[in-house]
Each structure stands twice: as C-alpha cells, then as structure tokens.
C-alpha positions in Angstrom: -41.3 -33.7 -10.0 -38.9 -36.3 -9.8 -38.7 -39.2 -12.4 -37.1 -41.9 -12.1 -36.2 -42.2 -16.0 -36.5 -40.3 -18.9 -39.7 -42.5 -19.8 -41.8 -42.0 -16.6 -44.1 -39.5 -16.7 -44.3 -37.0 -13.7 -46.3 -38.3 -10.5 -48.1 -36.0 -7.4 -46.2 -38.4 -4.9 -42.6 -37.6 -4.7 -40.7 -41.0 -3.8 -38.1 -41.4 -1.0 -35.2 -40.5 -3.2 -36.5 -37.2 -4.0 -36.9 -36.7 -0.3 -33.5 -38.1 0.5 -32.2 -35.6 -2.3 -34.3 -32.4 -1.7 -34.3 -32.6 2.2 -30.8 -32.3 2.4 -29.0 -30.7 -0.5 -30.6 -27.9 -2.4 -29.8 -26.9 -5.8 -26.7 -26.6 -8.7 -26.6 -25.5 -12.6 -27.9 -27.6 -14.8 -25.0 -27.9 -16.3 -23.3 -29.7 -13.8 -25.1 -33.1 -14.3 -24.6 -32.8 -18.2 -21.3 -32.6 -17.7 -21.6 -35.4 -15.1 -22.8 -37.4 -18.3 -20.3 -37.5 -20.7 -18.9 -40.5 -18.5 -20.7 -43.8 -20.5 -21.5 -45.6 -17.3 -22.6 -42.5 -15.2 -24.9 -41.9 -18.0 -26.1 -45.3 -18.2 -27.8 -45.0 -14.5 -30.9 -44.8 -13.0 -32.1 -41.1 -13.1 -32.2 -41.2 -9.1 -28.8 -42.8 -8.9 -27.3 -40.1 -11.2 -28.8 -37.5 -9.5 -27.7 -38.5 -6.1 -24.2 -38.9 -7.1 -24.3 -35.2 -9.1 -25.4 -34.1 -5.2 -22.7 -35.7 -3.3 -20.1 -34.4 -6.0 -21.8 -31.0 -5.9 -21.5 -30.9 -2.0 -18.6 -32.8 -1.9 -16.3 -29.7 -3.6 -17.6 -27.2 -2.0 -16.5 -29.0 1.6 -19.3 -27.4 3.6 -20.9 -29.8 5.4 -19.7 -30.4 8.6 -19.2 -33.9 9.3 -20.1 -35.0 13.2 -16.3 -36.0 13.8 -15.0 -32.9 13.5 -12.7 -33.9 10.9 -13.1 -30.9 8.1 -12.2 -32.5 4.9 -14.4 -35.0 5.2 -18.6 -35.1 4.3 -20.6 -37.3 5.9 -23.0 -39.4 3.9 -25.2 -41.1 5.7 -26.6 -45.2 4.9 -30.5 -43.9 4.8 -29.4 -41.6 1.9 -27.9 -44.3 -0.2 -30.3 -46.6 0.9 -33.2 -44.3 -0.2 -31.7 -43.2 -3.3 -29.0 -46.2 -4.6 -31.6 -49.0 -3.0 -28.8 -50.1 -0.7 -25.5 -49.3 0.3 -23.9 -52.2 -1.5 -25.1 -50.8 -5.0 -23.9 -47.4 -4.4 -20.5 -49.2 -3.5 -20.9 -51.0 -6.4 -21.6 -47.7 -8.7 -18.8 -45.7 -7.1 -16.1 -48.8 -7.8 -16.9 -48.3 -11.3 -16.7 -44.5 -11.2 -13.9 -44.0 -8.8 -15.0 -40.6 -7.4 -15.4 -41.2 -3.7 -13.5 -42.3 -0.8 -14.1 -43.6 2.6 -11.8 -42.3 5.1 -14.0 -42.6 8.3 -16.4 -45.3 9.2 -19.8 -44.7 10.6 -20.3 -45.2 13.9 -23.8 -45.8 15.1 -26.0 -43.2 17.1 -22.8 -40.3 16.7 -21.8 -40.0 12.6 -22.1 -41.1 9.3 -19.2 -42.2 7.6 -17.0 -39.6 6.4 -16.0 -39.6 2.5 -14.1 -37.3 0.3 -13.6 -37.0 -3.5 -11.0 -39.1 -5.1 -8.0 -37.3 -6.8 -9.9 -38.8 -10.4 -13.0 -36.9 -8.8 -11.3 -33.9 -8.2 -9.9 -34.0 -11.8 -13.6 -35.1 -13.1 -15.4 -31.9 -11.1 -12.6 -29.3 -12.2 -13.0 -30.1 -15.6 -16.7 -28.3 -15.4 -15.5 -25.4 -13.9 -12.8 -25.2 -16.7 -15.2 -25.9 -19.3 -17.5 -23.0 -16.9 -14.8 -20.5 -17.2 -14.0 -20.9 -21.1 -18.2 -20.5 -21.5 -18.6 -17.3 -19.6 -15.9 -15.6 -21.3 -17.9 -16.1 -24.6 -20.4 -13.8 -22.3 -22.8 -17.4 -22.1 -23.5 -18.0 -25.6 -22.5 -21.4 -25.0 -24.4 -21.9 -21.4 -27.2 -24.2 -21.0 -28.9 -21.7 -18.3 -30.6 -22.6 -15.1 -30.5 -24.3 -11.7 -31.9 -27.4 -10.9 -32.8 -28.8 -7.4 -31.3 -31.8 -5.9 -33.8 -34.5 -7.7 -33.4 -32.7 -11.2 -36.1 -30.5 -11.8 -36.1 -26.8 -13.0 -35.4 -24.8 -9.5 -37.6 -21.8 -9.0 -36.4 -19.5 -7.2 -39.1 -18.0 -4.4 -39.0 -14.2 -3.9 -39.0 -14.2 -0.1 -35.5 -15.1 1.8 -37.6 -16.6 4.5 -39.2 -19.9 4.4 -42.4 -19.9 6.0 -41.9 -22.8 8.9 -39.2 -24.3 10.5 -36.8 -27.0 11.3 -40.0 -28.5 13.8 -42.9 -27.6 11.1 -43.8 -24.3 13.4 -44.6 -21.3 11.5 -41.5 -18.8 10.9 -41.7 -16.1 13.1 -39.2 -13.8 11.0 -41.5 -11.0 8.9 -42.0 -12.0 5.4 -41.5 -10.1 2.3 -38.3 -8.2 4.1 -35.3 -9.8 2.3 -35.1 -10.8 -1.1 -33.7 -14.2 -1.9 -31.5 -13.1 -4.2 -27.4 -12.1 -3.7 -25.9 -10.2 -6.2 -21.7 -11.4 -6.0 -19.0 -10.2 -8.1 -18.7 -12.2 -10.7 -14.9 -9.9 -11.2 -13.8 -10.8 -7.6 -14.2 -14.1 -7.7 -12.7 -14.1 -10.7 -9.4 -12.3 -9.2 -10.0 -14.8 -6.0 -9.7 -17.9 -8.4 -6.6 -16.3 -10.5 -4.8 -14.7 -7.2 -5.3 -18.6 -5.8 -3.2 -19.8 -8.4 -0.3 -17.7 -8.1 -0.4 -18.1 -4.4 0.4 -22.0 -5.1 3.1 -21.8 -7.6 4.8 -18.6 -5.8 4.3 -16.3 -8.7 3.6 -12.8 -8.0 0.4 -11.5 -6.3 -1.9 -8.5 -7.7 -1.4 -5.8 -5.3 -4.4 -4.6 -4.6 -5.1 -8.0 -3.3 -2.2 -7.7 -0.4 -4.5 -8.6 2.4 -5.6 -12.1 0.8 -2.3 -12.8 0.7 -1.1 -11.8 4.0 -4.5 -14.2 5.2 -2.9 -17.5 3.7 1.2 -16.7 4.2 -0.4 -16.0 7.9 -2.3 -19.5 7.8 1.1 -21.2 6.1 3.2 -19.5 9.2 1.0 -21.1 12.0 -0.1 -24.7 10.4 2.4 -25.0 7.5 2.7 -26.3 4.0 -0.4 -29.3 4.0 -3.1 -27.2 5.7 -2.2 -23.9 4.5 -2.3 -25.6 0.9 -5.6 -27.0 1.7 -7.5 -24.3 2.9 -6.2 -21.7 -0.3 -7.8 -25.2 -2.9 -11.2 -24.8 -0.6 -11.5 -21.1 -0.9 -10.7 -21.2 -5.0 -13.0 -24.4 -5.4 -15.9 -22.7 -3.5 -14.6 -19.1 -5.4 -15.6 -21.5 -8.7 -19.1 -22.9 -7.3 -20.4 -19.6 -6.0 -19.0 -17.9 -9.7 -20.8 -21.0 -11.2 -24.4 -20.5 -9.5 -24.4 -16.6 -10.1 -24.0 -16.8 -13.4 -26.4 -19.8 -14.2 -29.4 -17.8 -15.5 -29.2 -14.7 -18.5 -30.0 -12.4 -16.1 -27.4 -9.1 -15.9 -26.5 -9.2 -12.8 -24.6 -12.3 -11.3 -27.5 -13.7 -8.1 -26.6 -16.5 -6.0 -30.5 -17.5 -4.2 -30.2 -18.0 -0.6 -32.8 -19.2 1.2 -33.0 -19.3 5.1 -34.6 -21.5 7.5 -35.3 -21.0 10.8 -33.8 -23.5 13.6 -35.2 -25.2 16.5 -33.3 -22.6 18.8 -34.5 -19.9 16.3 -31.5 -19.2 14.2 -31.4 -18.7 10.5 -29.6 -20.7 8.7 -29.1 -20.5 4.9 -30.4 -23.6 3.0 -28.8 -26.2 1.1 -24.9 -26.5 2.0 -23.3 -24.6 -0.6 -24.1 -21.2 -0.3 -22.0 -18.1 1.1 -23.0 -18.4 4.9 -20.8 -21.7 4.6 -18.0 -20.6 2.6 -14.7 -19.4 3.7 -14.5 -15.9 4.9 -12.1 -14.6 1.9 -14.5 -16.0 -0.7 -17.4 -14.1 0.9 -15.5 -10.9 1.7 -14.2 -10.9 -2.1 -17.8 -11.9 -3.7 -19.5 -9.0 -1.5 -16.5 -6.4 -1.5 -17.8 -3.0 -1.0 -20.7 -4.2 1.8 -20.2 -4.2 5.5 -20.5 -6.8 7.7 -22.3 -5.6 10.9 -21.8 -8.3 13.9 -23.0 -8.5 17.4 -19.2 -8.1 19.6 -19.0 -11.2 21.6 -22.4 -12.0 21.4 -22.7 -15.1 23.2 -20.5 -14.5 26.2 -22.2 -11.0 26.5 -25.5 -12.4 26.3 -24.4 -15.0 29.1 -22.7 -12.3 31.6 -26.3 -10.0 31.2 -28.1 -13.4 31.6 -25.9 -14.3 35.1 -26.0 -10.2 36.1 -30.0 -10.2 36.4 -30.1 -13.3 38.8 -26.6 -11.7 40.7 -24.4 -13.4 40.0 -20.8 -11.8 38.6 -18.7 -12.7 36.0 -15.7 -11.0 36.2 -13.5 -13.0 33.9 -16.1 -12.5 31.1 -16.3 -9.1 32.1 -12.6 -8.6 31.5 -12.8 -10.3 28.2 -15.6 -8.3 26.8 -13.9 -5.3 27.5 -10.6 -6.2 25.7 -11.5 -8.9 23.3 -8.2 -8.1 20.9 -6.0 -8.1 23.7 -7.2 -11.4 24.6 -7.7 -12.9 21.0 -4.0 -11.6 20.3 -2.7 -13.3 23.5 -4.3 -16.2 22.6 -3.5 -16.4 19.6 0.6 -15.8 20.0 0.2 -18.4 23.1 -0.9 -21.1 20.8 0.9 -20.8 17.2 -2.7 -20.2 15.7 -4.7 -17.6 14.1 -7.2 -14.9 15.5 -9.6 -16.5 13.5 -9.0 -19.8 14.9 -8.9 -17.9 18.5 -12.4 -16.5 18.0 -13.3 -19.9 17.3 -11.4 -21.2 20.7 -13.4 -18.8 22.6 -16.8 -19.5 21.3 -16.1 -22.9 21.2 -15.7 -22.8 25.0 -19.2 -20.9 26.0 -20.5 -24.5 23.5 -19.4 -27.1 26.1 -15.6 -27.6 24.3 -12.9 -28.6 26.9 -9.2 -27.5 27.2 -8.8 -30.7 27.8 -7.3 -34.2 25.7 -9.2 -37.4 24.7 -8.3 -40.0 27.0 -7.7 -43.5 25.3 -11.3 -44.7 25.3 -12.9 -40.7 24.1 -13.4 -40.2 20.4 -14.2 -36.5 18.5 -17.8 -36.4 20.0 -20.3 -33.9 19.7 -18.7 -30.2 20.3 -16.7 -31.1 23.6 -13.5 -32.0 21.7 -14.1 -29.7 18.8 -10.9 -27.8 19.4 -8.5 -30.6 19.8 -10.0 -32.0 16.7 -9.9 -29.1 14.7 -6.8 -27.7 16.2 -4.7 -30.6 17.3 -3.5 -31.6 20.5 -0.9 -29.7 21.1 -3.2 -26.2 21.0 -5.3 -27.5 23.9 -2.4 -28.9 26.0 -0.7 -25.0 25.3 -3.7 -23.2 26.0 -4.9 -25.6 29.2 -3.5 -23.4 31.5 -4.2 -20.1 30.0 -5.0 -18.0 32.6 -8.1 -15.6 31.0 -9.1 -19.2 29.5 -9.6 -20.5 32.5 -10.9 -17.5 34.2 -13.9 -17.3 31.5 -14.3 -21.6 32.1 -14.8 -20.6 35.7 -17.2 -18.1 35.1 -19.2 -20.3 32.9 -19.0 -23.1 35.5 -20.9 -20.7 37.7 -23.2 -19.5 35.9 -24.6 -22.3 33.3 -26.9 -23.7 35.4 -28.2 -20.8 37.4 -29.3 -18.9 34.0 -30.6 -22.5 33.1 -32.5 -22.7 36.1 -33.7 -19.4 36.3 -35.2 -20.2 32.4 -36.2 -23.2 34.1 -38.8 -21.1 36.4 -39.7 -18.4 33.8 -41.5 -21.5 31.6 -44.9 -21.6 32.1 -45.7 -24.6 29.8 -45.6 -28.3 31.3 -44.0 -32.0 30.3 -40.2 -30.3 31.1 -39.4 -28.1 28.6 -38.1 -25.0 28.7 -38.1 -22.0 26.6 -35.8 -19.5 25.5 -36.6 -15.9 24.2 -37.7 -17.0 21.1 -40.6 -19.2 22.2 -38.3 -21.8 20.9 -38.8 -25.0 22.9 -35.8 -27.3 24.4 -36.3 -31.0 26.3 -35.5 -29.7 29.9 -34.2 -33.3 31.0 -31.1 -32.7 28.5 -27.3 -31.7 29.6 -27.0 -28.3 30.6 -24.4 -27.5 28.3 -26.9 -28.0 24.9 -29.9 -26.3 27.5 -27.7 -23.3 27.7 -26.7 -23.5 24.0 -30.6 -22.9 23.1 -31.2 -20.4 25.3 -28.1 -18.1 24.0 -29.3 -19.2 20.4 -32.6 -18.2 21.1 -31.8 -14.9 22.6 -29.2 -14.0 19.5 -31.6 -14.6 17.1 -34.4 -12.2 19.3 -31.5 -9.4 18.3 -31.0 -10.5 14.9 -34.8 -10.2 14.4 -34.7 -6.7 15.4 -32.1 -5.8 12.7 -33.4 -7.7 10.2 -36.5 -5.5 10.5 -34.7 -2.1 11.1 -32.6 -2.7 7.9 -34.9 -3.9 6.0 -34.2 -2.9 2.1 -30.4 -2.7 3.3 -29.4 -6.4 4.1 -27.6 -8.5 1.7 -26.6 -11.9 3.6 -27.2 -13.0 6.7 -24.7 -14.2 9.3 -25.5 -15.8 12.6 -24.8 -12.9 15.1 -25.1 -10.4 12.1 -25.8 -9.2 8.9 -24.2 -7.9 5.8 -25.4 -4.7 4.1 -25.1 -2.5 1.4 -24.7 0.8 3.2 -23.1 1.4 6.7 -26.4 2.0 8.8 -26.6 3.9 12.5 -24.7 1.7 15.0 -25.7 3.3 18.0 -29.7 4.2 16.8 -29.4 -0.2 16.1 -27.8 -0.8 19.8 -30.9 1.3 21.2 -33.5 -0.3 19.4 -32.0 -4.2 20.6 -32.3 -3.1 24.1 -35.6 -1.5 23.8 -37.0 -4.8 22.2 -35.0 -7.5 24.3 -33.4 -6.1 27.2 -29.7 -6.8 26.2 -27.5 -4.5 25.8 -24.7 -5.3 22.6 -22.6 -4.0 21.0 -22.2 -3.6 17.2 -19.4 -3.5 14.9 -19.0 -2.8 11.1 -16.5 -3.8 8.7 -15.8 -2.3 5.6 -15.4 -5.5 3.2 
C-alpha cells in the first residue's frame, strides 16, 4: 500500500497519489529512490512527494513518453498529476526550485497537451550518478545491491506470471488467451553492457569494437542525414535507456537478467506494454542488442495492406498501394534519398500517412496537433516541403482519399449494435460521429491485432517481446504455415518477415 510517511500504517483505500503514480508509471529498482535520498531536502519530503518525483526522474531518462506536441525530448506532465500527488502545482514548483532537476520547455495548452519538461543538466548529472554507482555494484556480481523493484507509489513490485492483464484500457475483459506468455524477458546483461561502452567511444571518436560495425554504421548514418545535435542526442538516449533496461534486469538475485513486461490491451485492441520504460518503447538498437540472437517476425506493410484488402472486397482499387506493397525498399530507398533522412524515418513517413499526417506545412495560426503534423514536427519542414510532391507519396494519399471512407462506411453497415458506434474486427468499439481519419485508425488497429492474436497463440512457448504488428521469438518459426493460419482465422492475407537480430 501506499503510505504517506514512514509513521502511517498501511490503509485498504489507496489515495489519489497512489492512483496518480500507479496509473501511469509502473515500476523501477529500489535502489533508485535511495539513491534519490542522499539529497537532504529530497529526503526531507513527503513520502508521496518523493515518490512522484523518483517517477518523473525515472521516466524522464528513459525519454519514452510521447509528449502530445510531438516534440521528442520533451515528457509531458500533466497539472492533475501534481495536483494529486504535490497537492498543487505551485508546491511541486516550489519543490523542484529547490532541487533543480526539471525544466519547462513547453506550456500546456488546454484540451491538446500537458506541458512538456525535461531533466536539467544538474538532473542529468544527479540520475547518472546511479547508474555509475549501478555499474561499479554489479561488477562486485551484487554483493552490494539492495535487490528488488518497486512500483510507482513505493511498495515491493510483484511480478504476476501472465504477460496479459486480464481487462483493458475500457474495463472489458482481455480477449488475448491467458497463461501463453510469460511476463518475464530475459536481456543480455553483456550486450548492453557493450551498447553502453561502444556509446562512449562513438562520442569521443575513439575506436569502435568490430563486431559491433552495424551500430556504428546506424548512428554515422543518423549523423550524415540530421548532423552533429540530433545524431548526438539520439546515441545519449539509446545508452541512457541501454543503463535503465541493464538496471531493471539485474534488480533481483535471480541468474538470469529479466526485465517484466506487462501488456494491456487498448481500446482498438492492441497490446501495448505497461508502464513507459520498457523495451517496446526503447530505441531499436537497444532492443536489437538486449535480445541479440532472437528474430523479430513483422507483419510487411501491415497497415496499408490491411487497407488495400479492406478497399478490394467492397471494389474499389488501389493501385498506388498496390505498387508500394510490391516494392516497399524501392520506395523506402527513394524516399529516403529524396528527403536527406533515414529508412527508418521513411517507414515512419509512410505509416504516418495511412494515420491522417499531411505532406503539408502549419500555416501561421496551426500548431503540432494530434498526428496530422507529426512529420513536420518530427522531421522538420523542410522534409515535408521535399517530399510534398513525391509522386508514389502522393499516389498512396490518393488512394487513401478514396478509400477511407468507403471501408468506414462499409464497417459502418456491418455493425449491428445501436447509439453510432461502430466496430472493428476485434469487437472493439469506436464513437461513429468521430473524423474518419481516427474511425479508420481503429478499424486497421483492430484488424492488426485480430493477426497478432493468431501468432501469439501459434507461437506460443516461442515469443519473447511483443511488437505492435509482430513479435520477437526465440527460434525462427514456419513463415508460410503462420501466413496460412492468419488468413484462415481473419481473411487477410500478409505477409511475414524475419530478422535475424
């Protein structure tokens, strides 16, 4: 339970602050917050005040939650939160001038995001002396560990055996099988070592470790297209979340290094890992190195296929997808070479599209809302103003003006229940009144996760992590037996890929 000091003995009711905590953040070692408390005045706090601001350090390193405005190095922390756990904004305000770990570098703005903070460089320098401190400890192989998690309020964190939580984001019950996925990831504890050192030398220019030539080809590649700043920033963020993934594994005595991941499943029926560190979030070289020898099996172009089988049934064609499905690293490539950015950030351009995202700049009065300016924001203005007039681009925008609201529609009639909802494959219920664009979102959502459901099951005993259009397992399984068995059970036909990690 959570106390709210040392004094107070444990109640049934768990007060607004644990909510506030629990609800939204999930759990961190133990010794993070005694670490945390070394600092006089931190330790002279409330229990609930300490434990928020352990939380918003904790997620603040990491960088993984996605703040509304699209600007990625900023978290969002939201005035119910400090209101619930501080007593008011003004005391948190008050807590953090004496501490000097946070920053505001966004304001809220009512209705669309919270205000967006990010550690100070005195935060940085408090939260890295941990992991230092971490690092020196596990070398002594944990004699000098103080072993454990802890959840967001502070208590002992248990970790359940099933992956699955039993009901979702809208209190429904979970209709993923239980008892098919353990909770628990074994990581390299090694790799992320090498990650952490190989990060290092990539900063100061030393020499890199040769068997790790492809990490290093990843972030000169990132330098070439977005430069010194942002290429520096993204190598910190995959060693800082190399050091908090290294840090959770090896939090218990057990032999193995287990990171617990927990998933829960959406309103559109996705699963989504709990909490907002964990490796579903993190970079893609910091889970590639923590699961090395696995393969990742994805759904090819999942969403645009689903769309074009979706717009087939009710006749209409969608040539332009078409084309793109059928030479998807041609066009990523192109793309990619057209606009000075990565194929990673192209995958993310073309995905971003089928979402509702424009090729298209804020006018003077339009701010970074929702996902409809999610690439200028991510990828500046000059990407969207080169790849405006891309013709495949706007070949697979035309396609997709044609057929969102004829596959909407046609869910539309297929829903038998009343007051205007409709449903998408999942049984997965969406406010029919809403914009097309988030209709549409739900029913590809919806549809996705009726696939991942089917590998989930038919690998069961195999997967290790969970993606959103596919899975990670431990031995390469039958790609075409899997394809056969999605389009028995949901009538779309996709293609899967493995990749060796």
């Amino acid at each position: 339970m959570f106390r709210q000091s040392h004094q107070n003995m444990p109640t049934t009711k768990k007060s607004k602050s644990h909510r506030a905590l629990t609800s939204f953040f999930h759990f961190r070692p133990k010794d993070w917050d005694i670490h945390l408390s070394e600092d006089p005045y931190f330790s002279s706090l409330l229990e609930k005040e300490k434990r928020g601001l352990a939380s918003f350090m904790w997620a603040m390193y990491a960088n993984a939650i996605p703040h509304k405005s699209h600007r990625v190095d900023l978290t969002p922390i939201h005035w119910e939160a400090k209101k619930s756990i501080f007593g008011s904004a003004a005391r948190f305000d008050e807590i953090n001038g004496m501490l000097g770990w946070f920053e505001k570098e966004l304001e809220g703005v009512k209705g669309k995001w919270a205000s967006g903070w990010k550690l100070t460089d005195y935060g940085y320098k408090v939260a890295s002396g941990f992991f230092l401190e971490f690092l020196s400890k596990l070398a002594t192989k944990y004699d000098d560990l103080v072993t454990g998690l802890i959840d967001a309020a502070g208590s002992p964190y248990r970790t359940p055996s099933d992956a699955f939580r039993s009901t979702t984001a809208t209190g429904a019950k979970c209709r993923f099988p239980r008892n098919i996925m353990s909770s628990l990831v074994e990581v390299s504890s090694q790799n992320l070592l090498d990650l952490i050192g190989a990060s290092e030398r990539w900063l100061n220019g030393d020499p890199f470790p040769e068997h790790l030539g492809w990490l290093k080809y990843h972030w000169d590649e990132y330098k070439r297209c977005y430069g010194d700043q942002k290429s520096y920033s993204r190598v910190l963020l995959a060693d800082r979340q190399a050091h908090l993934m290294l840090s959770l594994a090896n939090s218990s005595r057990n032999k193995d290094a287990l990171v617990p991941t927990i998933y829960s499943e959406s309103k559109a029926g996705r699963l989504y890992a709990m909490g907002h560190v964990n490796l579903q979030r993190c970079v893609g070289e910091v889970r590639r190195m923590a699961l090395q020898g696995c393969y990742d099996v994805d759904i090819e172009n999942c969403h645009w296929s689903l769309l074009s089988q979706m717009a087939m049934r009710i006749g209409i064609d969608t040539p332009n997808i078409y084309y793109y499905l059928n030479n998807k690293k041609l066009v990523r490539s192109e793309v990619a070479r057209c606009a000075g950015i990565t194929i990673d950030d192209a995958k993310f351009v073309l995905i971003s599209l089928i979402y509702g995202a424009v090729l298209r700049c804020r006018g003077s009065r339009e701010s970074f809302d929702d996902k409809k300016n999610a690439i200028e924001a991510k990828l500046g203005r000059d990407v969207v103003e080169t790849l405006a007039g891309h013709p495949v681009l706007r070949g697979l925008i035309e396609d997709l003006k044609v057929s969102k609201g004829a596959v909407v529609e046609y869910y539309r009639s297929q829903t038998k229940k009343k007051g205007g909802v409709i449903v998408n494959d999942a049984g997965r219920e969406i406010d029919g009144s809403i914009t097309n664009r988030k209709i549409l979102s739900h029913i590809l959502q919806g549809a996705e996760s009726e696939a991942m459901k089917v590998m989930i099951e038919e690998l069961m005993g195999n997967i290790v992590l969970l993606q959103h259009d596919g899975v990670t397992v431990k031995v390469k399984p039958d790609l075409g037996g899997l394809e056969r068995k999605i389009h028995d059970r949901t009538g779309f036909s996709l293609s899967l890929e493995a990749e060796l990690l």
